[in-house]
C-alpha positions in Angstrom: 11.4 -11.1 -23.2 7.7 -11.4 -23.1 5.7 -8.8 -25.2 3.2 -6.3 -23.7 0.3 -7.8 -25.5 0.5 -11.8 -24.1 -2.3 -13.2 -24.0 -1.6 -15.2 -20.5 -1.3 -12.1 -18.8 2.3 -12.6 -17.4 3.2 -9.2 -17.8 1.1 -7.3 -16.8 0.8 -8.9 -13.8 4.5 -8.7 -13.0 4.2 -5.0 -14.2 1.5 -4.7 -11.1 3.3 -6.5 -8.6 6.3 -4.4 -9.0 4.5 -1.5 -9.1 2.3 -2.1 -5.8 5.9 -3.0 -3.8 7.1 0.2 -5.0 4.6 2.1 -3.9 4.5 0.5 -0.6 8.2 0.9 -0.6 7.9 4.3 -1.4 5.9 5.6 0.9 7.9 4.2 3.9 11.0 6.0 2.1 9.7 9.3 1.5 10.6 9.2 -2.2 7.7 7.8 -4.6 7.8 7.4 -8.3 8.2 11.0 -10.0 5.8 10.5 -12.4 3.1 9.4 -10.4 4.5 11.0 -7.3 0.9 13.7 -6.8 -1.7 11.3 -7.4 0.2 8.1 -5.0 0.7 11.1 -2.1 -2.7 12.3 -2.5 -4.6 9.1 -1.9 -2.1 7.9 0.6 -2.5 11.5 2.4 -6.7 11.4 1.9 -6.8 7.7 3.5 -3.6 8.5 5.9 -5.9 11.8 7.4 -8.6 9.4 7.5 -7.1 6.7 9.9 -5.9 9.7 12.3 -9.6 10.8 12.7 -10.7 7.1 13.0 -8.0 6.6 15.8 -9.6 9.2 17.8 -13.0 7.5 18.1 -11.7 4.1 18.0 -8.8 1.9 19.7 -5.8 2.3 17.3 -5.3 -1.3 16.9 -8.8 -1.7 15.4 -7.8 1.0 12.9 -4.8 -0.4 12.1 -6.1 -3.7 11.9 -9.1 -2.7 9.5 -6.9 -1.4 7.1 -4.3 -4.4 7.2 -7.4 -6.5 6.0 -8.9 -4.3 3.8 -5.3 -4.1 2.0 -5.2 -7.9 2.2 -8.5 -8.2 0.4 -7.5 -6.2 -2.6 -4.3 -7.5 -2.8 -5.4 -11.1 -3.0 -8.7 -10.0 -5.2 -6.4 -9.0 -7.8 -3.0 -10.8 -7.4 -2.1 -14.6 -8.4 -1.0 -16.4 -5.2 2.7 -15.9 -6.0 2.4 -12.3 -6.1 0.1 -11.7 -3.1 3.0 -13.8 -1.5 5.8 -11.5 -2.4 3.5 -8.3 -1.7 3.3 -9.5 2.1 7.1 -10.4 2.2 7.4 -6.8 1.0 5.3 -6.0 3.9 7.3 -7.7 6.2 10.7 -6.5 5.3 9.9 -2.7 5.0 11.8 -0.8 8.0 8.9 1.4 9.4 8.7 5.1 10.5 6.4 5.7 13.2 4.6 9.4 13.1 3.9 11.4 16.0 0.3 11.3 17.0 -1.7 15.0 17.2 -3.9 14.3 20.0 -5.5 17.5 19.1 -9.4 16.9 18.7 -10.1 19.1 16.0 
């Protein structure tokens, strides 16, 4: 079992990579960790409300897209190659639920 204070990191970096797949997981279920559940809806509600407005004045693939890359960069700024690996396989294999668009302009 390795210790929480090893000094290669191993860890902690497993203890992030399991914590980002659950969150992605999480989020796609409807059932995040309790006790982080406010802040990891908040954020994902703030930048969520923010992609709806930006899909009103731009195509939604070019949204979409710009976020998928900006979630690439940080994953791969701050993962090992291993982990980034697993955190797009995670990606992959999540079963998505579409939302219903409010074409509202508000």
């Amino acid at each position: 079992m390795l210790k929480l204070n090893d000094t290669n990191g191993i860890y902690k970096r497993k203890l992030k990579i399991t914590r980002m797949t659950t969150y992605t997981q999480s989020m796609q279920k409807g059932s995040p960790m309790s006790d982080e559940k406010e802040d990891l809806e908040k954020i994902y509600n703030n930048i969520f409300r923010d992609a709806v407005i930006y899909e009103k004045q731009y195509p939604i693939q070019m949204v979409a897209a710009t976020y998928m890359a900006i979630a690439m960069r940080l994953y791969k700024t701050h993962l090992t190659d291993e982990e980034y690996r697993k955190m797009i396989q995670t990606v992959i294999d999540i079963e998505v639920k579409p939302y219903t668009p409010n074409r509202k302009t508000n």
